[in-house]
C-alpha positions as CSV (number, residue, x, y, z in Angstrom):
1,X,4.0,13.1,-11.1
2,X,1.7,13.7,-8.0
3,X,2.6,16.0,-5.3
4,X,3.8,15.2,-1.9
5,X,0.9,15.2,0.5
6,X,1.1,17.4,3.4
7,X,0.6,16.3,6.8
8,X,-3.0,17.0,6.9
9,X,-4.0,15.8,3.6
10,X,-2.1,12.7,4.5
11,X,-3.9,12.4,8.2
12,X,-7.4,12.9,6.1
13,X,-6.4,10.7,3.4
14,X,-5.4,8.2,5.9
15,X,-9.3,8.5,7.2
16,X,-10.2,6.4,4.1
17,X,-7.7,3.6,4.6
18,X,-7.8,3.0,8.4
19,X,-5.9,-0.2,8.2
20,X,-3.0,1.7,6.5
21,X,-0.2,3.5,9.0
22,X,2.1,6.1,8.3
23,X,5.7,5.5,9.4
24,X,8.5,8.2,8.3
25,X,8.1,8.9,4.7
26,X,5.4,6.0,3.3
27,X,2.5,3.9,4.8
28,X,2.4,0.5,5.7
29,X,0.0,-1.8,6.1
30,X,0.7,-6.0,7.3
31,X,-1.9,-8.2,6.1
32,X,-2.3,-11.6,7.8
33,X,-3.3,-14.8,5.3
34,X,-4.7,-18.2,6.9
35,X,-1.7,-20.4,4.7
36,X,1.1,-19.1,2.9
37,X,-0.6,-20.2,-0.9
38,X,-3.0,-17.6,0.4
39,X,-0.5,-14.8,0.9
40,X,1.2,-16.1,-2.6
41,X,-2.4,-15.5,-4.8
42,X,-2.8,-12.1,-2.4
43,X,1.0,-10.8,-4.0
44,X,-0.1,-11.9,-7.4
45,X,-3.2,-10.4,-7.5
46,X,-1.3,-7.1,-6.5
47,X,1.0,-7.2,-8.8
48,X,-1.5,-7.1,-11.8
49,X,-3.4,-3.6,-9.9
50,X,0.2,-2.5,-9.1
51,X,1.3,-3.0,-13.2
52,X,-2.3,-1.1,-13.9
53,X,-1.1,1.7,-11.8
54,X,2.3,1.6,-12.7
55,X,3.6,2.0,-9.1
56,X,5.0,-0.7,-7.1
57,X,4.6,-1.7,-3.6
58,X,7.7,-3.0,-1.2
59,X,6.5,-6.1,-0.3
60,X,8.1,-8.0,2.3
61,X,6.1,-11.7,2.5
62,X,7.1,-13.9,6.1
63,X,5.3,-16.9,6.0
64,X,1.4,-16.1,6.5
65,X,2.0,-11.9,6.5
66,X,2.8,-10.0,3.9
67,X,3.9,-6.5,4.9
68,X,3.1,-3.7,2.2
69,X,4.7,0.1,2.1
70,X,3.9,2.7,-0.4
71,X,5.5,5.6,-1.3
72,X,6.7,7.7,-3.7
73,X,10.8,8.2,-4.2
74,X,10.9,11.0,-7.3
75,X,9.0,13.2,-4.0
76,X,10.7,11.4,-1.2
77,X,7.0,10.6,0.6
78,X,3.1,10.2,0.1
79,X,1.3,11.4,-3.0
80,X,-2.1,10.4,-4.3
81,X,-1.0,7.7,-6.1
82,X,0.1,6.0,-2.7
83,X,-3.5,6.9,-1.6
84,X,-5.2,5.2,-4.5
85,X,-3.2,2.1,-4.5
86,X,-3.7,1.6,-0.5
87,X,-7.6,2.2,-1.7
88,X,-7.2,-0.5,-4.4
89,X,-5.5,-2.6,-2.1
90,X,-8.1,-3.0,0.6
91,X,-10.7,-3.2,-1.7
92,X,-8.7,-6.5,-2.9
93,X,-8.6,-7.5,0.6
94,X,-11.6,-7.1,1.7
């Protein structure tokens, strides 16, 4: 199990996923899809590096957005393994 990140590790790690916004205890990021098919294959493709990772994502999808937030509940807040998959994330985005 990773360790909760402190508040400056977070703000540093946070340097390396700009798109990526911390809100209470996890980090969000909306992504915006041209059709809804296209925010359908984006939550798929997810789901296979999420299953890799074995850590899961909220995902909340509303029509052409799809609203992500990471965190980690056995530490109540950001670890690593939030970092990584926000990493792996935009790197499938992008």
């Amino acid at each position: 199990m990773s360790d909760l990140l402190e508040t400056h590790d977070l703000t540093a790690a946070l340097k390396k996923c700009p798109e990526w916004e911390h809100e209470k205890n996890a980090i969000t990021r909306t992504i915006e899809f041209e059709e809804f098919n296209d925010a359908i294959d984006f939550v798929n493709d997810l789901a296979e590096i999420a299953g890799e990772a074995q850590h899961y994502p909220e995902i909340t999808i509303r029509h052409t957005k799809v609203l992500l937030k990471l965190t980690t509940y056995d530490v109540g807040g950001v670890t690593d393994v939030d970092i990584e998959l926000a990493q792996r994330v935009d790197n499938l985005v992008d």
